[in-house]
N, CA, C and O atoms as CSV, one atom per row, in Angstrom:
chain,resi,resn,atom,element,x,y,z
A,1,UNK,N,N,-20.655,32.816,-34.410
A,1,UNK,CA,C,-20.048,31.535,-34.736
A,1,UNK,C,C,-18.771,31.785,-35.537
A,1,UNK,O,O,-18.838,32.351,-36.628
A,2,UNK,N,N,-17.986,31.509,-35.189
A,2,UNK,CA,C,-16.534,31.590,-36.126
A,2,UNK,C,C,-16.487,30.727,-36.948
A,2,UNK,O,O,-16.971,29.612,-36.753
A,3,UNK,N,N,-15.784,31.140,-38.222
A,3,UNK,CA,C,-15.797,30.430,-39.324
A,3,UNK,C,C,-14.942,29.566,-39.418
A,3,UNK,O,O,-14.097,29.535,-38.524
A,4,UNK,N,N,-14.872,28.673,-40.413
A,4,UNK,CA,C,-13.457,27.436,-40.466
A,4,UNK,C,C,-12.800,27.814,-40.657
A,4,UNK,O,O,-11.942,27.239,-39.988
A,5,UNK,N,N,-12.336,28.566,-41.209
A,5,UNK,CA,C,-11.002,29.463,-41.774
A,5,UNK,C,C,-10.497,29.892,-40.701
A,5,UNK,O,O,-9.320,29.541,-40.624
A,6,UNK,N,N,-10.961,30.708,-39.517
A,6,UNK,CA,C,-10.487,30.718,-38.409
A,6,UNK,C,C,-9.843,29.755,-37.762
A,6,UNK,O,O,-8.704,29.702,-37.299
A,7,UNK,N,N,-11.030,28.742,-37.803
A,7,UNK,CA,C,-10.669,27.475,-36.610
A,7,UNK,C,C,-9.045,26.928,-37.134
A,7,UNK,O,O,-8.147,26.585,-36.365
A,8,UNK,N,N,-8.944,26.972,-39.157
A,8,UNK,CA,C,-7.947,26.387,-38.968
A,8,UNK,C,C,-6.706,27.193,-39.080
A,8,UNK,O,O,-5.529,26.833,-39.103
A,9,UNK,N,N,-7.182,28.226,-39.136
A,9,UNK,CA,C,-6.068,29.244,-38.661
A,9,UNK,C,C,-5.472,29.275,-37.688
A,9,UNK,O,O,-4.316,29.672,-37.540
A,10,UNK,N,N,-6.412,28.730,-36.666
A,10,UNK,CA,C,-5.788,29.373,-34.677
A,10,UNK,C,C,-5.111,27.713,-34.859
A,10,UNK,O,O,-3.882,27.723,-34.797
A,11,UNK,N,N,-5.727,26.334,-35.070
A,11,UNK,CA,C,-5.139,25.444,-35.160
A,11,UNK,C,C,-3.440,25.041,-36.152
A,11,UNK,O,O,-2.533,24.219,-36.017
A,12,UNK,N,N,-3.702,25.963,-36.940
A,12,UNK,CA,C,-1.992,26.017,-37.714
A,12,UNK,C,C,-0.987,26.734,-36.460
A,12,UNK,O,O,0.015,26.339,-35.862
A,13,UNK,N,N,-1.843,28.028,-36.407
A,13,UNK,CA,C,-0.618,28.847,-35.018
A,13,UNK,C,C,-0.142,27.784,-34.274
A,13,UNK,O,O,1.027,27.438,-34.102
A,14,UNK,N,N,-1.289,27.240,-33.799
A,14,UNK,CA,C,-1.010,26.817,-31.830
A,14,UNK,C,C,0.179,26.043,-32.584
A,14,UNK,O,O,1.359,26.314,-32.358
A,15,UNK,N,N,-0.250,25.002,-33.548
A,15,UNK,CA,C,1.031,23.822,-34.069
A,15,UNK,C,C,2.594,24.720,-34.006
A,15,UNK,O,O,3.520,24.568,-33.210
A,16,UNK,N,N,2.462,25.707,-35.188
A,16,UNK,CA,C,3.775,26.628,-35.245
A,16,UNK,C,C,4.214,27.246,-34.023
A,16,UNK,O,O,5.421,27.279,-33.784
A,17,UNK,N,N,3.392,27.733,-33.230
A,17,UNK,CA,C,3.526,28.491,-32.020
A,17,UNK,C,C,3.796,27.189,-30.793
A,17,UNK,O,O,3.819,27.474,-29.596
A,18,UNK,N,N,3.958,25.992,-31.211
A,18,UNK,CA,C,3.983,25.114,-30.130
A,18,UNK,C,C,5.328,24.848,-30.525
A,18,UNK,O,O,6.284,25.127,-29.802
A,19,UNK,N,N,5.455,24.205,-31.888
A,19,UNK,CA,C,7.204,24.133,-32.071
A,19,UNK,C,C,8.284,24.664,-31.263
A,19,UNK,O,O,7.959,25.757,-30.799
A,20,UNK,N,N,9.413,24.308,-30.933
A,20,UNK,CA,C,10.387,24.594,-30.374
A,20,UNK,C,C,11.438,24.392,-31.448
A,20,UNK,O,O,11.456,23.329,-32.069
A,21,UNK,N,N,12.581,25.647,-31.776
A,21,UNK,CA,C,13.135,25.979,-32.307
A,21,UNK,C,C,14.724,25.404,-31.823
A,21,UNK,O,O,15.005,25.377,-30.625
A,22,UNK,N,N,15.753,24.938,-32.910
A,22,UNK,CA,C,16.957,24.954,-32.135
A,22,UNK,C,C,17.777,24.883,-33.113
A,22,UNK,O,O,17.259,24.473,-34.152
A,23,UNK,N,N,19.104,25.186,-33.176
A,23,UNK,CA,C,20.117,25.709,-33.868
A,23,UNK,C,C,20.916,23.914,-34.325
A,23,UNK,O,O,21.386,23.059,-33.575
A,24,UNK,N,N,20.784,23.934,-35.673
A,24,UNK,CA,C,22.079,22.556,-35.824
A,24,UNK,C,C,23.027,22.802,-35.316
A,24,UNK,O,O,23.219,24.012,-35.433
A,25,UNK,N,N,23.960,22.231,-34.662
A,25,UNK,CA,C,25.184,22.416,-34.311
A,25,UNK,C,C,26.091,22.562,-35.785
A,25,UNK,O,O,26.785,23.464,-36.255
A,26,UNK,N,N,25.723,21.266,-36.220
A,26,UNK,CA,C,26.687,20.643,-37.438
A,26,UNK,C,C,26.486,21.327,-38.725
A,26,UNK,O,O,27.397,21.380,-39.551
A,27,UNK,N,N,25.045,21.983,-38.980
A,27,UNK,CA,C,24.852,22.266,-40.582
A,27,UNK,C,C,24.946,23.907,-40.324
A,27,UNK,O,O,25.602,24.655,-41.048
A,28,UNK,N,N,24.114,24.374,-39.072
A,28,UNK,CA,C,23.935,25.763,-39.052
A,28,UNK,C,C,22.518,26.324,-39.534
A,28,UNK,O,O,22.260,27.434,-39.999
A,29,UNK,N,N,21.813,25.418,-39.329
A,29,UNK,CA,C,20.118,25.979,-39.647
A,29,UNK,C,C,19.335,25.555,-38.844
A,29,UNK,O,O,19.841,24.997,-37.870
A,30,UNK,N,N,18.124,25.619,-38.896
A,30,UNK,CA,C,17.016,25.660,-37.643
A,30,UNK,C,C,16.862,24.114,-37.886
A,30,UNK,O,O,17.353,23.438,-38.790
A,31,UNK,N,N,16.021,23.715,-36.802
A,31,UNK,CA,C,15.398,22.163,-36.708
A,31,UNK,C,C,13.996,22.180,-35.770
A,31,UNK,O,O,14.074,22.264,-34.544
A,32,UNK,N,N,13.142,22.120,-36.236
A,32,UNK,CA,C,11.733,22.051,-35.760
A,32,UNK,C,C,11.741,20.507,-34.794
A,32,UNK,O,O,12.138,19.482,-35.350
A,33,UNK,N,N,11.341,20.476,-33.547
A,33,UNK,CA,C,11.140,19.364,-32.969
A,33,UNK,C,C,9.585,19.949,-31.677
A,33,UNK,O,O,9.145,20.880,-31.002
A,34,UNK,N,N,9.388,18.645,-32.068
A,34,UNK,CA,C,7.666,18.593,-30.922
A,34,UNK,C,C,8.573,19.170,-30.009
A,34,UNK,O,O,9.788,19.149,-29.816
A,35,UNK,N,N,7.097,19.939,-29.277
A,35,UNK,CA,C,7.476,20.629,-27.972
A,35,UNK,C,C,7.433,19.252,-26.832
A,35,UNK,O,O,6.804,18.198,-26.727
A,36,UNK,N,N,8.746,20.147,-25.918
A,36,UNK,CA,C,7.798,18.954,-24.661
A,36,UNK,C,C,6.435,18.891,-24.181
A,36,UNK,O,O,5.688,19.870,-24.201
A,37,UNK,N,N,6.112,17.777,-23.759
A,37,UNK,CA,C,4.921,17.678,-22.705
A,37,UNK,C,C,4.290,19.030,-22.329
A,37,UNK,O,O,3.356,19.535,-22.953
A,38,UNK,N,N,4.922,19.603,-21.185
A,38,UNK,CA,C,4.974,20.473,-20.063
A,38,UNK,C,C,4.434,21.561,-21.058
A,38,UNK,O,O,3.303,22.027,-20.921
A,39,UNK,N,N,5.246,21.934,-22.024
A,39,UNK,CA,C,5.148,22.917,-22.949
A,39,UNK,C,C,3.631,22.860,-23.778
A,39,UNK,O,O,2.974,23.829,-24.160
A,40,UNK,N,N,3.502,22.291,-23.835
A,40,UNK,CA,C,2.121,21.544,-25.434
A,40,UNK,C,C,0.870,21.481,-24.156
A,40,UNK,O,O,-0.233,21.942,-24.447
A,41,UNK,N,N,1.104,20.864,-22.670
A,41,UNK,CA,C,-0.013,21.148,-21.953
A,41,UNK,C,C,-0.486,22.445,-21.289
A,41,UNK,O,O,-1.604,22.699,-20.841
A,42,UNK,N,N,0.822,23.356,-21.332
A,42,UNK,CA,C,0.324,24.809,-20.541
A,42,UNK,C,C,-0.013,25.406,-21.612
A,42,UNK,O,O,-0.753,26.378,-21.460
A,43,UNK,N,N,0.274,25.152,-22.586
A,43,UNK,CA,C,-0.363,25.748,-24.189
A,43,UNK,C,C,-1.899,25.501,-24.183
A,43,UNK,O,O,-2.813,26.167,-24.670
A,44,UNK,N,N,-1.899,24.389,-23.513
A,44,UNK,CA,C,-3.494,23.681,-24.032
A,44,UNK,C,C,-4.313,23.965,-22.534
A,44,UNK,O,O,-5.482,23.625,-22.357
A,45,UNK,N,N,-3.518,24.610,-21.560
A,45,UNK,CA,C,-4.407,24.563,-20.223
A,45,UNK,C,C,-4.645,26.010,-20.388
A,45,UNK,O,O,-5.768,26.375,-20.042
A,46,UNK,N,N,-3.821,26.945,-20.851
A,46,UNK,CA,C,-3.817,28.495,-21.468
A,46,UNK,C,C,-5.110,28.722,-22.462
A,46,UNK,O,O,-5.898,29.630,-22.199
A,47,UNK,N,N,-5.243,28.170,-23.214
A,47,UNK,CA,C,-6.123,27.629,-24.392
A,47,UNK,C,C,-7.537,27.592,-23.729
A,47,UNK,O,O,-8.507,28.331,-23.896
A,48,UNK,N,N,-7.336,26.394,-22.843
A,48,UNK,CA,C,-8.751,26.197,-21.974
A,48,UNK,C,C,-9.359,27.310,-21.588
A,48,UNK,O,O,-10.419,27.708,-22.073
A,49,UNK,N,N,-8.401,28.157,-20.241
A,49,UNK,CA,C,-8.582,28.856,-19.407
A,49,UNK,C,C,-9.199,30.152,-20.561
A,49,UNK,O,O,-10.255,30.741,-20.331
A,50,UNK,N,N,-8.469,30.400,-21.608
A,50,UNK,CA,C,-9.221,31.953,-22.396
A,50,UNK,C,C,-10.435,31.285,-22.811
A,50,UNK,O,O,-10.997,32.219,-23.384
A,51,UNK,N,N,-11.183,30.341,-22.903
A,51,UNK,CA,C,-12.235,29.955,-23.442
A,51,UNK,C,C,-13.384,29.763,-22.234
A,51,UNK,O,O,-14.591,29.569,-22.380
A,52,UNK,N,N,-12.780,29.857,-21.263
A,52,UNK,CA,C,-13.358,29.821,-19.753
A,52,UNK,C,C,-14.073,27.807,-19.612
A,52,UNK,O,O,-15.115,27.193,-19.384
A,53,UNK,N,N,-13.032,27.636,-19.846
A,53,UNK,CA,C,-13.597,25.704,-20.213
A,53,UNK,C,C,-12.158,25.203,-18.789
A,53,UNK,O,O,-11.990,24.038,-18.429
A,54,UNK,N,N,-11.436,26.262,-18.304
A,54,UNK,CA,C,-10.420,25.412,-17.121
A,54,UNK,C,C,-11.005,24.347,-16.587
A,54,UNK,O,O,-10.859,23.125,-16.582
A,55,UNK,N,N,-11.809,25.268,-16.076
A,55,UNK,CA,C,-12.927,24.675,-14.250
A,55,UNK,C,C,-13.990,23.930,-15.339
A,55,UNK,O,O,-14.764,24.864,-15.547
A,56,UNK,N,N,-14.282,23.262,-15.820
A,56,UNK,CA,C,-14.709,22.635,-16.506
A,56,UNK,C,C,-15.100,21.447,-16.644
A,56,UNK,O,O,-14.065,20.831,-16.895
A,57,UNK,N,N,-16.576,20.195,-16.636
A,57,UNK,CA,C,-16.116,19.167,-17.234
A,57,UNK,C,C,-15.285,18.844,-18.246
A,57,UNK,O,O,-14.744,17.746,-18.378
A,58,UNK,N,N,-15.093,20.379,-19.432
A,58,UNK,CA,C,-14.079,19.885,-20.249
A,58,UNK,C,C,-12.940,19.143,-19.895
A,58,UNK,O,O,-12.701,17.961,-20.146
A,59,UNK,N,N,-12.277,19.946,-19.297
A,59,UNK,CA,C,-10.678,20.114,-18.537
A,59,UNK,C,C,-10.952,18.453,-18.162
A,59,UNK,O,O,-10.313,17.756,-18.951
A,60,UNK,N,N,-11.711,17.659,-17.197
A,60,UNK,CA,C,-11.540,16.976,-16.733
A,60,UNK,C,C,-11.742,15.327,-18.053
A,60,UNK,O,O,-11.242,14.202,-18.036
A,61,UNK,N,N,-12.413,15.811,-18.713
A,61,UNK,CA,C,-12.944,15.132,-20.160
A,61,UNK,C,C,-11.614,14.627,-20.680
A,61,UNK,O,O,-11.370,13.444,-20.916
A,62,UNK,N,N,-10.488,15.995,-20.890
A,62,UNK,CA,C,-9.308,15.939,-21.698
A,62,UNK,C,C,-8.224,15.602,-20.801
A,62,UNK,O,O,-7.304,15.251,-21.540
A,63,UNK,N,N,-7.950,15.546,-19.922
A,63,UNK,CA,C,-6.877,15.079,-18.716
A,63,UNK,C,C,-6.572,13.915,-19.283
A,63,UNK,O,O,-5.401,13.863,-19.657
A,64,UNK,N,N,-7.283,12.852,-19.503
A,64,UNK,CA,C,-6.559,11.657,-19.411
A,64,UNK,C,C,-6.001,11.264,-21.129
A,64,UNK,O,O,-5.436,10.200,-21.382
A,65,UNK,N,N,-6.325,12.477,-22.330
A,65,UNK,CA,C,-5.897,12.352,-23.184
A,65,UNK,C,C,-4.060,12.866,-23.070
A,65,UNK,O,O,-3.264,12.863,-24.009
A,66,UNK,N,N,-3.788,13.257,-21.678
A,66,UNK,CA,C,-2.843,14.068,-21.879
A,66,UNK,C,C,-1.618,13.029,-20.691
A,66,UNK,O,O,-0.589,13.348,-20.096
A,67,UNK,N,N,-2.327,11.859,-20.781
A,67,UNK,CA,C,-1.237,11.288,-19.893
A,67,UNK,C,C,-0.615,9.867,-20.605
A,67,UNK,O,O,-1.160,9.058,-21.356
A,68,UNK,N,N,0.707,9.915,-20.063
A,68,UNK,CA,C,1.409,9.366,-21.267
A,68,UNK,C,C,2.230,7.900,-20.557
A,68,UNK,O,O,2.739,7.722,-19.451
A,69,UNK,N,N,2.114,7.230,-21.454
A,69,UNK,CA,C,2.789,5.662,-20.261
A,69,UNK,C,C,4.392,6.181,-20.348
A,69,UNK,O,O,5.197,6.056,-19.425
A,70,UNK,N,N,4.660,6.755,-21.581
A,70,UNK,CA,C,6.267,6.930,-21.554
A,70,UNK,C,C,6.251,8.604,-21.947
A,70,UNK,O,O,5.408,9.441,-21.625
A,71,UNK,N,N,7.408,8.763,-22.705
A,71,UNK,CA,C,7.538,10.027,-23.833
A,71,UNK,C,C,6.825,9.812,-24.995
A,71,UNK,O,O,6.889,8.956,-25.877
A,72,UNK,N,N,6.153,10.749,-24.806
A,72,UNK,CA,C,5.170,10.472,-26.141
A,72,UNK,C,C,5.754,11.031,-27.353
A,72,UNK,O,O,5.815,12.260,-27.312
A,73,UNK,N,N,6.200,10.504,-28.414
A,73,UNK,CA,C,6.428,11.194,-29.404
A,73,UNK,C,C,5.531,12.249,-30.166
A,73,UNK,O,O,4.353,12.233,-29.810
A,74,UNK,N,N,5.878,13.206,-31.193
A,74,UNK,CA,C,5.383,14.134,-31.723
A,74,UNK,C,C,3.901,13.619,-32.689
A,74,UNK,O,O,2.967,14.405,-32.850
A,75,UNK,N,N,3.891,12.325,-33.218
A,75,UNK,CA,C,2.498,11.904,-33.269
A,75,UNK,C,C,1.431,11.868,-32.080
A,75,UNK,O,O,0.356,12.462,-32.155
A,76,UNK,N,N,1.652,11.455,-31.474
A,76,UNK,CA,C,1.314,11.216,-30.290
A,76,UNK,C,C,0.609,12.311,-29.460
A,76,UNK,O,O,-0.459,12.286,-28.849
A,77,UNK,N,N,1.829,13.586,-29.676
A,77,UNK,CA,C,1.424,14.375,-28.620
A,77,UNK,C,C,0.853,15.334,-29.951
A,77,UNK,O,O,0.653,16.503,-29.622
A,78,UNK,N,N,0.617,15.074,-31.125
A,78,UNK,CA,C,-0.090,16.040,-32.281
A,78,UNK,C,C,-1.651,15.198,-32.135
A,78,UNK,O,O,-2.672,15.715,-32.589
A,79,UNK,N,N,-1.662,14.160,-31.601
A,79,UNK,CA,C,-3.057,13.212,-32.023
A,79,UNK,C,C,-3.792,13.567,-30.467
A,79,UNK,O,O,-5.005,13.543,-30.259
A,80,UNK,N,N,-2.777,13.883,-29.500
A,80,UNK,CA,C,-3.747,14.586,-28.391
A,80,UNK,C,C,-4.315,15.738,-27.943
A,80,UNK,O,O,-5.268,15.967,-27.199
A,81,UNK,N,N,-3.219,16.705,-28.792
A,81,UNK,CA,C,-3.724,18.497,-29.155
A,81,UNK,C,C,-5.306,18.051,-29.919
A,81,UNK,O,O,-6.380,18.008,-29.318
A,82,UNK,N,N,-5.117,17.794,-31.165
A,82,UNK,CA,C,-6.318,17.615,-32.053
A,82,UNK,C,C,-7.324,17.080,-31.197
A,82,UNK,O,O,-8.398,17.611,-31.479
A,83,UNK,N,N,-7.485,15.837,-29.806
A,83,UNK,CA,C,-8.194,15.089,-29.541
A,83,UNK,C,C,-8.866,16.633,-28.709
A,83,UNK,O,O,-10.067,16.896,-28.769
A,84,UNK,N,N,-8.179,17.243,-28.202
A,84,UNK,CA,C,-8.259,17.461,-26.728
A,84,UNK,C,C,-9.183,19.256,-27.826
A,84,UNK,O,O,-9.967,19.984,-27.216
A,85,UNK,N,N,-8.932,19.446,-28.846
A,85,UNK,CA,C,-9.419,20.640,-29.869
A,85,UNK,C,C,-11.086,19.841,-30.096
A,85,UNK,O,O,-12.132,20.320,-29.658
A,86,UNK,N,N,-11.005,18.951,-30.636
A,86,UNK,CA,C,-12.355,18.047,-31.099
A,86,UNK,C,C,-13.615,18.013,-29.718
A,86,UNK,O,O,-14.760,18.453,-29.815
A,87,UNK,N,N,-13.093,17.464,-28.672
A,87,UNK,CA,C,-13.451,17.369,-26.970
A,87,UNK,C,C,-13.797,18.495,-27.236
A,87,UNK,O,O,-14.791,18.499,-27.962
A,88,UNK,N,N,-13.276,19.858,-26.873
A,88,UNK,CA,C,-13.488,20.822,-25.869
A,88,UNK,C,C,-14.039,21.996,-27.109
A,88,UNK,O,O,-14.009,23.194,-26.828
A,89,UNK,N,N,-14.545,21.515,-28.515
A,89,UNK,CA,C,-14.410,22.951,-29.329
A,89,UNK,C,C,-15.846,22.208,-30.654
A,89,UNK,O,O,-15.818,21.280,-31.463
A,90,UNK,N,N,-16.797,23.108,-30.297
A,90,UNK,CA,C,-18.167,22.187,-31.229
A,90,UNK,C,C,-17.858,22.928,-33.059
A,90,UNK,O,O,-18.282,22.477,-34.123
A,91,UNK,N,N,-17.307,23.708,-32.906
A,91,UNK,CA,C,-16.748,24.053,-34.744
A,91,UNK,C,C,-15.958,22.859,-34.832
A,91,UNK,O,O,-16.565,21.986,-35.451
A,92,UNK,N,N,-14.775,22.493,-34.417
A,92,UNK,CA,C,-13.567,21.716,-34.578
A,92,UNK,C,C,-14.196,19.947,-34.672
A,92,UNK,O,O,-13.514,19.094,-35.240
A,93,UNK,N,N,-15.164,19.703,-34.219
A,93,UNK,CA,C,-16.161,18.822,-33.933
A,93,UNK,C,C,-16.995,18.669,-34.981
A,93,UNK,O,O,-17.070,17.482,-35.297
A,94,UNK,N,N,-17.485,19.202,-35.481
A,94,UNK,CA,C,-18.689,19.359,-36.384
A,94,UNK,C,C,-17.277,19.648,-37.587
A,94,UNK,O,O,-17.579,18.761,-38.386
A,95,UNK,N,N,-15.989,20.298,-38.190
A,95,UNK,CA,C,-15.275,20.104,-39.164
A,95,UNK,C,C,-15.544,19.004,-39.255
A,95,UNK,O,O,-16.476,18.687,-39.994
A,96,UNK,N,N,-14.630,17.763,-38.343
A,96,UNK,CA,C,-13.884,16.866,-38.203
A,96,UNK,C,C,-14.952,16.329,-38.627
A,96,UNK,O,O,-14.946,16.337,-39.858
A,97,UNK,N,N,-16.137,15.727,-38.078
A,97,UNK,CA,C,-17.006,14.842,-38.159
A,97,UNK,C,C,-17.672,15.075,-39.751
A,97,UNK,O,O,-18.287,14.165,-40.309
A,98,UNK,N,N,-17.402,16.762,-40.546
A,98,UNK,CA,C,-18.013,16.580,-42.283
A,98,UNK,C,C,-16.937,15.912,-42.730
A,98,UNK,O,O,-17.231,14.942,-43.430
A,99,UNK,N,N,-15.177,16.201,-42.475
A,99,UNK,CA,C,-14.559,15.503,-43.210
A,99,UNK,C,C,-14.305,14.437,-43.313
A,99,UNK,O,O,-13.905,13.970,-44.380
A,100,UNK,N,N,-14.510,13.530,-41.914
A,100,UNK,CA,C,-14.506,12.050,-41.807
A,100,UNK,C,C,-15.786,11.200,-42.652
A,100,UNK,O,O,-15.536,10.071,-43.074
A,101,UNK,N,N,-17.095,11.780,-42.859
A,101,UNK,CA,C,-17.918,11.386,-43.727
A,101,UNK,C,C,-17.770,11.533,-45.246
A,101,UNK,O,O,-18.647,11.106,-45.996
């Protein structure tokens, strides 16, 4: 069983490791912006697939957390990583559900 410290370890990466990086034009320093879509779902279909959850009722569970009427902003697409972590992950599940009590 992996510990929480893990869980929220791999969950800080994926966030940092999902960021997309880009240069100010105007000031000359970095600017953190949500990844696209495309980007944040092959992250999360990558994710699946090493956990062997692709072929999955998971996969099919979390699909419709991942479809969007427009551009989803960075809440949005941070409240469907977490949804789609909670769904498919019984540590991340069992956190969530001590800290919400």
């Amino acid at each position: 069983m992996r510990s929480i410290s893990h869980i929220l370890l791999a969950t800080a990466l994926a966030c940092v490791f999902t960021a997309t990086a880009s240069a100010a034009s105007t000031v000359g320093e970095e600017v953190y912006s949500a990844p696209k879509v495309e980007e944040l779902k092959a992250s999360v279909d990558a994710w699946l697939l090493k956990r062997d959850l692709l072929a999955s009722p998971v996969r099919d569970g979390v699909a419709p957390l991942w479809n969007f009427q427009d551009s989803p902003g960075p809440n949005q697409l941070f409240d469907a990583l977490m949804r789609t972590y909670y769904f498919a992950d019984d540590d991340v599940r069992s956190l969530v559900d001590t800290c919400m009590t």
